[in-house]
C-alpha positions as CSV (number, residue, x, y, z in Angstrom):
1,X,19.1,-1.4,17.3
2,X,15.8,-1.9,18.3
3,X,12.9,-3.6,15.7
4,X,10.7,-0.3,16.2
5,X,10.9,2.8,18.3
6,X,9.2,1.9,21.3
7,X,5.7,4.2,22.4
8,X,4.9,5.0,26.4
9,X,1.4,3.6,24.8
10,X,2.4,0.3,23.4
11,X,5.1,-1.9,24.9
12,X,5.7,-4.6,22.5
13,X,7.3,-6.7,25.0
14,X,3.9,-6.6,27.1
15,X,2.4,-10.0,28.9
16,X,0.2,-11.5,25.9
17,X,-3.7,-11.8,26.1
18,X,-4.6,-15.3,26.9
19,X,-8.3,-14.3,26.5
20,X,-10.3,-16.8,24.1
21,X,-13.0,-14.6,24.1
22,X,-13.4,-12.9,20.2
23,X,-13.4,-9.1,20.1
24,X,-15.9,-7.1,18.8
25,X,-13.1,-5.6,16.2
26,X,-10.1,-7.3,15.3
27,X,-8.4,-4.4,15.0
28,X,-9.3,-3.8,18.8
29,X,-7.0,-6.2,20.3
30,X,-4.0,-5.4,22.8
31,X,-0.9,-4.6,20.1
32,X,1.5,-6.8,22.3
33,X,-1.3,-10.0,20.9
34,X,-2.3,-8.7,17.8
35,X,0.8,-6.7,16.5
36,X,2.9,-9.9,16.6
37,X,6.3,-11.3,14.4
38,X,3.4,-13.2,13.0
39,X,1.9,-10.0,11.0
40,X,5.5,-8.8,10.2
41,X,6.7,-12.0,8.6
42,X,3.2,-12.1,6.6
43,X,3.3,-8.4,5.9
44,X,7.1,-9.2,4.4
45,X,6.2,-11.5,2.5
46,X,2.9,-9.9,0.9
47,X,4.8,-6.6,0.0
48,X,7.8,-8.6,-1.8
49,X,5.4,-10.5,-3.9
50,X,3.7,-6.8,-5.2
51,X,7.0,-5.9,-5.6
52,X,8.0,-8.8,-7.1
53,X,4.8,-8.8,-9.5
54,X,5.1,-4.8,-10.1
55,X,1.3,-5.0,-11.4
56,X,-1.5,-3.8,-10.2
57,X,-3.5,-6.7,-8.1
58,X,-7.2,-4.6,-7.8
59,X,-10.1,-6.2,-9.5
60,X,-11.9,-3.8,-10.1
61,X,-8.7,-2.6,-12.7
62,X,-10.6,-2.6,-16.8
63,X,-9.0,-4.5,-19.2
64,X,-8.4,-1.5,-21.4
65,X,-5.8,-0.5,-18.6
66,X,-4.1,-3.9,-17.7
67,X,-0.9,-4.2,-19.6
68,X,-1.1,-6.9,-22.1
69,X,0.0,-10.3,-20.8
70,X,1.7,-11.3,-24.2
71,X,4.2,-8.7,-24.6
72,X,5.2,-10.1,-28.1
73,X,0.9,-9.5,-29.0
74,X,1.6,-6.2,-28.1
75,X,4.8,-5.4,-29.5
76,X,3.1,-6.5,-32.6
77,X,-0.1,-4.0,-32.3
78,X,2.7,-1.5,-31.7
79,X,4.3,-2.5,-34.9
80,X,1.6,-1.4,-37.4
81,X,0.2,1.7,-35.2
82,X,1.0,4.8,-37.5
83,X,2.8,6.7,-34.3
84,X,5.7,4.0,-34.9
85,X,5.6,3.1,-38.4
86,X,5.5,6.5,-39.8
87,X,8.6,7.5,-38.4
88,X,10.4,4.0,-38.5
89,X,9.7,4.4,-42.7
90,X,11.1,7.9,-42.7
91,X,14.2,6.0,-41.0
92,X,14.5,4.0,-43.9
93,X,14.3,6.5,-46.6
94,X,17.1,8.6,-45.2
95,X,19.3,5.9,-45.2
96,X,18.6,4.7,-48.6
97,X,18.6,8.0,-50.1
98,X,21.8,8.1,-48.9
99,X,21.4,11.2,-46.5
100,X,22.1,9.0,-43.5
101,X,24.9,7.8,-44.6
102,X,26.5,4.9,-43.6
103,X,30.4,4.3,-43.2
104,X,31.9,3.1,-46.8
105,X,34.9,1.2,-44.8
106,X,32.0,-1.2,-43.1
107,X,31.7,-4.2,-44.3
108,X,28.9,-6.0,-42.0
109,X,29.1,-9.3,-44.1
110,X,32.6,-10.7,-44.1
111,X,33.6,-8.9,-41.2
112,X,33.0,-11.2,-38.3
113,X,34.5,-9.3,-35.7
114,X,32.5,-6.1,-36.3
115,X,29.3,-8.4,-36.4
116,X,30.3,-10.0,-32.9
117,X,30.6,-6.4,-31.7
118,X,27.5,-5.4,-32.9
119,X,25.3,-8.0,-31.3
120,X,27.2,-6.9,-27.8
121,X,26.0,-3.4,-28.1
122,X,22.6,-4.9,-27.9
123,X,22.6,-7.7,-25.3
124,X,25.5,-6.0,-23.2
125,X,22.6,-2.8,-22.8
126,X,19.2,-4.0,-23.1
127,X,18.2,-6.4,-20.6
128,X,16.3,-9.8,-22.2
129,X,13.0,-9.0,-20.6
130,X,12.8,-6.5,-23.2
131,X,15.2,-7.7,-26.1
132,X,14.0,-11.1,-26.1
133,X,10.5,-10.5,-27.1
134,X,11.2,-7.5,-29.6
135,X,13.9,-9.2,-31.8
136,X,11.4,-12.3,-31.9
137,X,8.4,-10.0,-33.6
138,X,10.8,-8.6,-36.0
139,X,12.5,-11.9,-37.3
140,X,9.0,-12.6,-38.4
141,X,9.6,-10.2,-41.1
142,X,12.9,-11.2,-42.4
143,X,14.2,-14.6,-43.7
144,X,16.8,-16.4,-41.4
145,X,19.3,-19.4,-43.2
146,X,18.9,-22.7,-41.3
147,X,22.5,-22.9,-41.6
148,X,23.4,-19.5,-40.5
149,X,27.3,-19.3,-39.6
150,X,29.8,-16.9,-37.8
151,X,28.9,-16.9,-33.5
152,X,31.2,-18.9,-31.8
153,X,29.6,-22.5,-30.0
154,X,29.8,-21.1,-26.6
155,X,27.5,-17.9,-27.5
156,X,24.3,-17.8,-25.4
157,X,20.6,-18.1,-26.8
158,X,19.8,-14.4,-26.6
159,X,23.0,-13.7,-28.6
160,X,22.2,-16.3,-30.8
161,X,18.8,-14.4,-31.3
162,X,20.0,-10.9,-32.3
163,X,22.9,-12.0,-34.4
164,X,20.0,-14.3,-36.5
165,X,17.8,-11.3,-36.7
166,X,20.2,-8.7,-37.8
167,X,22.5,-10.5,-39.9
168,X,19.6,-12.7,-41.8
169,X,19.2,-12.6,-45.8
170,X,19.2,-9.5,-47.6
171,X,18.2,-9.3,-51.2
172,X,21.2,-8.6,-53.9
173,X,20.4,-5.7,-55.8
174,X,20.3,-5.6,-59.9
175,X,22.9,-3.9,-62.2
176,X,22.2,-2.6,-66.0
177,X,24.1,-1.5,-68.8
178,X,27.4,-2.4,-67.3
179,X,30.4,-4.8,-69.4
180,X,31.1,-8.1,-67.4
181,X,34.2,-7.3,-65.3
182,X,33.2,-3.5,-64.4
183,X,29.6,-5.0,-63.8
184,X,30.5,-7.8,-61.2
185,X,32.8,-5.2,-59.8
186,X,29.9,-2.3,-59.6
187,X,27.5,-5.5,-58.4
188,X,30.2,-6.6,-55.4
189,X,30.2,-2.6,-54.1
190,X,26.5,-2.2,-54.4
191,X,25.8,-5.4,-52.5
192,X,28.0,-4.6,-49.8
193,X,26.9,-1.1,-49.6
194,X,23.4,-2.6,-49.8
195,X,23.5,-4.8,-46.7
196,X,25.4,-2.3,-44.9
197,X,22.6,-0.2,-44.8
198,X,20.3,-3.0,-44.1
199,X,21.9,-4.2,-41.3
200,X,21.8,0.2,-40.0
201,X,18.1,0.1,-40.6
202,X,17.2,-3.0,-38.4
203,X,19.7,-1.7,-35.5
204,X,17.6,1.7,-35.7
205,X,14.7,-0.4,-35.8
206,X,15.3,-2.4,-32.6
207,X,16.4,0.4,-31.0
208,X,13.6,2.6,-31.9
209,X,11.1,-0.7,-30.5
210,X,12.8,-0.9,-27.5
211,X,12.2,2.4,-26.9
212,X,8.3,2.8,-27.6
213,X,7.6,-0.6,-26.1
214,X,9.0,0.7,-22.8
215,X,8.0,4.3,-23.3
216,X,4.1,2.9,-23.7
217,X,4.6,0.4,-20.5
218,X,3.6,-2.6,-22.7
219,X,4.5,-5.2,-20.4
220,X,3.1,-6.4,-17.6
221,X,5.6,-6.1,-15.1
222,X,7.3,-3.0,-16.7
223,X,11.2,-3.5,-15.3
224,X,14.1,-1.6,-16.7
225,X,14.7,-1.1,-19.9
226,X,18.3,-1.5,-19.6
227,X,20.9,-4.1,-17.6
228,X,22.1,-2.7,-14.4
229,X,25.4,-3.2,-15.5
230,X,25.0,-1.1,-18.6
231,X,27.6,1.6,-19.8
232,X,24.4,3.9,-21.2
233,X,21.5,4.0,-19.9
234,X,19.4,5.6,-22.4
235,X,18.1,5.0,-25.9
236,X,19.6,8.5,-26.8
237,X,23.3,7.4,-24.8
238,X,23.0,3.8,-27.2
239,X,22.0,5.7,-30.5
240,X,25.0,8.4,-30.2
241,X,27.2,5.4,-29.7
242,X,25.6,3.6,-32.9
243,X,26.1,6.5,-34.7
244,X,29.5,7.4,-33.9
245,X,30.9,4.0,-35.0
246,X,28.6,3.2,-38.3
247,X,27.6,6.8,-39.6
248,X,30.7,9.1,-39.4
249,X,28.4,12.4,-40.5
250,X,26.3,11.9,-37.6
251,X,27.5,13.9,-35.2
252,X,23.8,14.0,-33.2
253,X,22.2,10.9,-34.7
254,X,18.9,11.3,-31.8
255,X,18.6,15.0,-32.9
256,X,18.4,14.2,-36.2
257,X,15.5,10.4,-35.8
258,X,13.8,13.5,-33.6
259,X,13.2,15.6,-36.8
260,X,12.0,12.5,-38.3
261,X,9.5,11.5,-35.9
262,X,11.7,9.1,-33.5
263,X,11.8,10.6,-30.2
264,X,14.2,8.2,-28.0
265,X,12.5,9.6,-24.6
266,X,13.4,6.5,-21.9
267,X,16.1,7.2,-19.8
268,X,17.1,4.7,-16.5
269,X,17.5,6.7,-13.3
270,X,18.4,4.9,-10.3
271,X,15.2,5.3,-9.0
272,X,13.9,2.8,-11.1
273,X,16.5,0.8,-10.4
274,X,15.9,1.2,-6.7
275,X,15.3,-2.4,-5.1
276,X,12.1,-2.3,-3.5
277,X,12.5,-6.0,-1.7
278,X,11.5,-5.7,2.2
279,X,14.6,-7.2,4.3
280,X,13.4,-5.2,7.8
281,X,10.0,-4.1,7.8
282,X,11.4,-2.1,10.7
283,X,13.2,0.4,8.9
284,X,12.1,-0.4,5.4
285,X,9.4,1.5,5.1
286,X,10.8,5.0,7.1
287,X,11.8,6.3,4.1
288,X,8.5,5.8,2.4
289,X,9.5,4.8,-1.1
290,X,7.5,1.3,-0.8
291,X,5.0,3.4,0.6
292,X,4.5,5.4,-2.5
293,X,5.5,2.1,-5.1
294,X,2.4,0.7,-2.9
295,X,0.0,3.2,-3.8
296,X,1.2,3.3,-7.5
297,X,-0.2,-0.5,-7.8
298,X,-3.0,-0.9,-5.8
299,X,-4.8,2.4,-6.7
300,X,-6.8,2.4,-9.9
301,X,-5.5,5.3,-12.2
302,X,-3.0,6.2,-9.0
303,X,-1.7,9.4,-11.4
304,X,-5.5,11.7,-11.4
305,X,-5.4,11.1,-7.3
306,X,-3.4,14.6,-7.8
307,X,-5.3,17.0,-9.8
308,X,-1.5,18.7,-9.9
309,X,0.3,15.9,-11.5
310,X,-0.4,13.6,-14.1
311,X,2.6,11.2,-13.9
312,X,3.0,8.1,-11.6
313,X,2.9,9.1,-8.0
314,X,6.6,7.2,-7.6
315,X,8.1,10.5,-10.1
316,X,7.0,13.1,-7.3
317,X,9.4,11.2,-4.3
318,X,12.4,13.0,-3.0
319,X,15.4,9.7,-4.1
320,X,17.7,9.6,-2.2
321,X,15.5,10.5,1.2
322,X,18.4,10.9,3.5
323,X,16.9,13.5,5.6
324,X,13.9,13.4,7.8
325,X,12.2,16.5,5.7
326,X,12.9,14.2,2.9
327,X,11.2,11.1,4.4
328,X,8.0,12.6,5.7
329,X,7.7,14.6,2.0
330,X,7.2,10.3,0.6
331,X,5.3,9.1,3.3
332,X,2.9,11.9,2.8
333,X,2.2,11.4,-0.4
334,X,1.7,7.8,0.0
335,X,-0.8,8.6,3.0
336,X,-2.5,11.4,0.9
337,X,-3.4,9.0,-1.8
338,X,-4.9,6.3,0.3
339,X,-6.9,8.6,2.0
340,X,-8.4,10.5,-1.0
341,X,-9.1,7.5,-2.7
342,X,-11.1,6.0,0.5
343,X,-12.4,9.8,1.0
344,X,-11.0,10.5,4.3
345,X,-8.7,13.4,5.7
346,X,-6.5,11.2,7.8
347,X,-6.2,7.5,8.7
348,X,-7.1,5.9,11.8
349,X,-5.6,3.1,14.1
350,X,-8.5,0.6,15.3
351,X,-8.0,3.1,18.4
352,X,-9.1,6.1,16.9
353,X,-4.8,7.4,17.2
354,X,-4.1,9.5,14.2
355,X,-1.7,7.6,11.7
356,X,0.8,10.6,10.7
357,X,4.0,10.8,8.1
358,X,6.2,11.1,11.4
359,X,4.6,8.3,13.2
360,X,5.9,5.7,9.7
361,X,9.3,7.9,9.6
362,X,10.0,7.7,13.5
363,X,9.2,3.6,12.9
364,X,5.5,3.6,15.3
365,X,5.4,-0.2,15.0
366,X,1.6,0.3,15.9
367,X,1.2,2.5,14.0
368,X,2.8,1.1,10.8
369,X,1.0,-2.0,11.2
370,X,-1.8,-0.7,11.4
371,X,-1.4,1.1,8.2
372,X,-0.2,-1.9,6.3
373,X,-3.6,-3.8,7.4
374,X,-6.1,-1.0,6.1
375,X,-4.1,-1.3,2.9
376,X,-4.3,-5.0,2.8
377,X,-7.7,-5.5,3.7
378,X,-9.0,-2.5,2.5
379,X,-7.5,-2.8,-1.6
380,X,-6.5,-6.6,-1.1
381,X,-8.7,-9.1,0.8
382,X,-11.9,-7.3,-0.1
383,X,-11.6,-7.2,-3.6
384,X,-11.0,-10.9,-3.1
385,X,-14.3,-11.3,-1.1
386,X,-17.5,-12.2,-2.6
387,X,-19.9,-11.0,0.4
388,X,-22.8,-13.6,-0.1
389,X,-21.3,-16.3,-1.1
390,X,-19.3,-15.5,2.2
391,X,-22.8,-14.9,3.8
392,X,-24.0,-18.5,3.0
393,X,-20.8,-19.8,3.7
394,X,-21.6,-18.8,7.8
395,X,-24.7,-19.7,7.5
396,X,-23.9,-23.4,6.1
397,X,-21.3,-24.0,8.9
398,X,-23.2,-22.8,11.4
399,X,-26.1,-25.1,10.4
400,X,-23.5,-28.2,10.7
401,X,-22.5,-26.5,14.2
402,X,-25.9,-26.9,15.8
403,X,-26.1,-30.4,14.3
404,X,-22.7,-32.1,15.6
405,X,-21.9,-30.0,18.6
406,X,-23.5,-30.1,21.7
407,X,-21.9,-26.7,22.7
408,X,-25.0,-24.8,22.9
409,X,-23.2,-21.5,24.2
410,X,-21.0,-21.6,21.3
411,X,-23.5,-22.3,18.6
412,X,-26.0,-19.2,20.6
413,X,-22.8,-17.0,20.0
414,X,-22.3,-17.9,16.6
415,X,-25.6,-17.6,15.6
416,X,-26.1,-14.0,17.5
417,X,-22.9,-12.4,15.9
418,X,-24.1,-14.0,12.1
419,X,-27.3,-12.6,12.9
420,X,-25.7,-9.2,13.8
421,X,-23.3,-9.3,10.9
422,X,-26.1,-10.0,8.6
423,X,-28.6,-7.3,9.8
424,X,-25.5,-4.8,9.8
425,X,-24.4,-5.7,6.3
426,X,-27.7,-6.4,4.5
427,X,-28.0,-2.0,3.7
428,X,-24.2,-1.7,2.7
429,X,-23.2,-4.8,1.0
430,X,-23.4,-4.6,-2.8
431,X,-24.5,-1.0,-2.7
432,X,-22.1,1.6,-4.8
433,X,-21.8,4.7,-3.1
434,X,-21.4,3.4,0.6
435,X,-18.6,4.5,2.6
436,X,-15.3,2.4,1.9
437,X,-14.5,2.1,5.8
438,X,-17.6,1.0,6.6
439,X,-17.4,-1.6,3.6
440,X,-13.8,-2.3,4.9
441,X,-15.4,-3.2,8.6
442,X,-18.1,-5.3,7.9
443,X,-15.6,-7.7,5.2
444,X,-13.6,-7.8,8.2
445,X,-15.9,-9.1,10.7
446,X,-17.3,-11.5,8.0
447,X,-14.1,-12.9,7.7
448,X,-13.6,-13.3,11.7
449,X,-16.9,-15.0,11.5
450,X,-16.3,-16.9,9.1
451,X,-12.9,-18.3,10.5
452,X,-14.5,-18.7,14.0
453,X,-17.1,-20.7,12.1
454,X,-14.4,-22.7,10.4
455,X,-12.8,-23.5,13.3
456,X,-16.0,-24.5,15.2
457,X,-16.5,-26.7,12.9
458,X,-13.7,-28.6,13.1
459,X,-14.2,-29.3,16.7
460,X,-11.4,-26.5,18.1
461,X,-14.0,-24.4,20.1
462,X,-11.4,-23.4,23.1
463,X,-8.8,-22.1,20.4
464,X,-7.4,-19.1,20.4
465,X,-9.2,-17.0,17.6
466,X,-7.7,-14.0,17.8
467,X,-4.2,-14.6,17.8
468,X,-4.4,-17.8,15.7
469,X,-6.4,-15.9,12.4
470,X,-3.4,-14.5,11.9
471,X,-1.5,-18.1,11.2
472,X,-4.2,-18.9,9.3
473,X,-4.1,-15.7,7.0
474,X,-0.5,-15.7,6.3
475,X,0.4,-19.2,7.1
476,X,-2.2,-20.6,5.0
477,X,-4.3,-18.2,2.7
478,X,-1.2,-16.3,1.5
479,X,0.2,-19.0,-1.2
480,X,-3.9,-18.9,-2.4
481,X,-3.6,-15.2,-2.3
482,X,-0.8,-14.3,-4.3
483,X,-2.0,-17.5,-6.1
484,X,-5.0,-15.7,-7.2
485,X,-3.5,-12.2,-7.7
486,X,-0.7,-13.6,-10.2
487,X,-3.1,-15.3,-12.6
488,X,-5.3,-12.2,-12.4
């Protein structure tokens, strides 16, 4: 197979430009020079660290909407807010008033075994990106024994976690007006009927905080819920399985939380188990899935771009696109939100070519690289960019220029094109309401000058610009990119 489908108007296996001369857009140059393995190893590599990230990398994103980067801060705001703690007490009730009622023949406390199995129905389901954080916030609020027995040695550290948490101290409870045998009898029963139900109310608790801390996206990176190798996938699957084995009148135990206030709403699909990693950026991106996960974080508040739908654009695709109808349906709505949020009704190669849904399904490699570099420089690099400084920045290293080299051809060209740039630049830069792509083409040809500059300065005035920029973007810049967008 071949890398792209091949267009009568770009041969990819072309004779390369040798010119040294800079063009007046980089996005003007032959495709057979520009359009290299260069771009596609650097484009690879860009869209697996988003993926990899799964957070939105804009900067002009508010605080209010970034996820917290403590998940365990947030689990704990989520804790005392009345839309979890109001039903998570009427949990509680039930089961101590004895109308959830929990299985007389259980006995959590000397039954090892069934204390084993319990801890698997956690850590076998919930994956510890999840579990780990949640069961640490709520061992703050019971008392753990130093010495606390019963896991076998070889048990792992996230086991070790749950069983600590759900199997810590319980208070006895107080008999009256009883004679000595029948009252250390009645006190035995009680106790074990009273840690029973203890040990129900903090699985229904982890359960139920599991659920809301996924439901509200409250970390970061937002992964699945639940392992990939999971028997149930849901929180409403896991809770019927709780309820079956620990209270036998429960035939629905979610219906029954839902008329208490616990709605267990997250469910796994396997499109968010989907692996969005880029392997062949050839045929990757045909099916536009990455497309649409692309949109969903680099667009600020990506779910208004559709006055129709108020949900993540990644809930509209068609999963699994097998057919072509299928395909163009995702890439579309990828395409459609980039170019409402840059206020355009179609995107543009440097060329002035239409970029269509069929031209990304059919594999255009023109075409698609193209695409990937308005969406890089256009949401990435220039939210990156700090015009003036970048301004001065020419201007200093052109200064040096005209001092050391006696090139005087080169340092006229320099200084023309900075002069240019700046006179283009000084109405649009820093002003709010100017068009995106024209915002979009002067970053870029600050940045061409400014690596031209760079380079000049160094004493490589014969180099290859054009096709070298590239190196130096990906090659070099990209570890300071992703750098900077991880510690955002």
């Amino acid at each position: 197979l071949s890398f792209f489908l091949i267009d009568s108007n770009v041969l990819f296996t072309a004779n390369k430009s040798t010119s040294t001369t800079a063009p007046e857009n980089i996005f003007g140059w032959d495709a057979s020079a520009a359009l290299s393995e260069a771009n596609e190893l650097g484009f690879t590599r860009w869209l697996n660290h988003l993926f990899t990230c799964g957070h939105a990398t804009r900067s002009s994103i508010s605080k209010s909407s970034h996820q917290e980067d403590d998940p365990r801060r947030a689990i704990l705001n989520l804790l005392h807010t009345p839309s979890f703690s109001a039903p998570g007490h009427r949990i509680e009730r039930e089961i101590d008033s004895g109308k959830l009622a929990v299985n007389k023949d259980l006995n959590f406390k000397a039954d090892k075994g069934l204390q084993l199995r319990t801890v698997e129905l956690f850590t076998s389901h919930y994956s510890p990106v999840w579990l780990n954080p949640c069961v640490e916030v709520l061992s703050k609020f019971v008392h753990i024994p130093e010495n606390q027995i019963g896991l076998p040695p070889k048990a792992s550290a996230m086991t070790k976690r749950v069983y600590r948490y759900l199997f810590a101290d319980v208070s006895s409870l107080k008999t009256k007006n009883a004679k000595a045998g029948e009252k250390q009898m009645l006190k035995t029963w009680q106790n074990q009927e009273h840690y029973n139900r203890q040990i129900v109310k903090r699985c229904l608790t982890l359960i139920w905080l599991l659920d809301q801390a996924k439901f509200k996206k409250i970390h970061r990176f937002d992964p699945c819920l639940f392992n990939l190798s999971a028997p149930a996938k849901s929180s409403a699957a896991l809770c019927l399985t709780l309820g079956r084995n620990y209270l036998p009148r429960e035939s629905n135990l979610p219906r029954s939380l839902s008329h208490l206030g616990a709605n267990l709403s997250v469910s796994q699909t396997p499109l968010d188990e989907f692996d969005f990693t880029v392997t062949n950026l050839a045929v990757d991106l045909r099916d536009g899935l990455r497309l649409v996960k692309l949109a969903d974080l680099l667009l600020v508040d990506s779910p208004s771009i559709l006055p129709s739908h108020n949900s993540s654009l990644i809930s509209l695709v068609r999963f699994p696109a097998i057919s072509r109808l299928q395909k163009i349906h995702n890439v579309r709505l990828a395409l459609s939100a980039f170019e409402k949020v840059v206020g355009q009704n179609q995107l543009h190669t440097a060329a002035g070519k239409p970029i269509s849904e069929r031209d990304i399904v059919d594999g255009h490699r023109s075409k698609t690289l193209s695409l990937l570099w308005f969406i890089l420089l256009r949401f990435q690099v220039t939210a990156l960019l700090n015009p003036p400084a970048l301004r001065n920045e020419i201007s200093c290293l052109i200064g040096s220029i005209q001092i050391m080299s006696t090139n005087r051809v080169l340092v006229m060209s320099l200084r023309r094109e900075a002069d240019a740039l700046l006179a283009n630049s000084s109405s649009s830069f820093g002003m709010e309401m100017q068009d995106p792509l024209v915002e979009m083409e002067n970053n870029q040809r600050a940045l061409f000058l400014w690596v031209r500059a760079v380079m000049s300065a160094g004493g490589y005035n014969d180099v290859n610009v054009s096709r070298n920029v590239f190196y130096v973007i990906f090659n070099s810049c990209f570890k300071l990119v992703c750098f900077a967008f991880s510690s955002y």
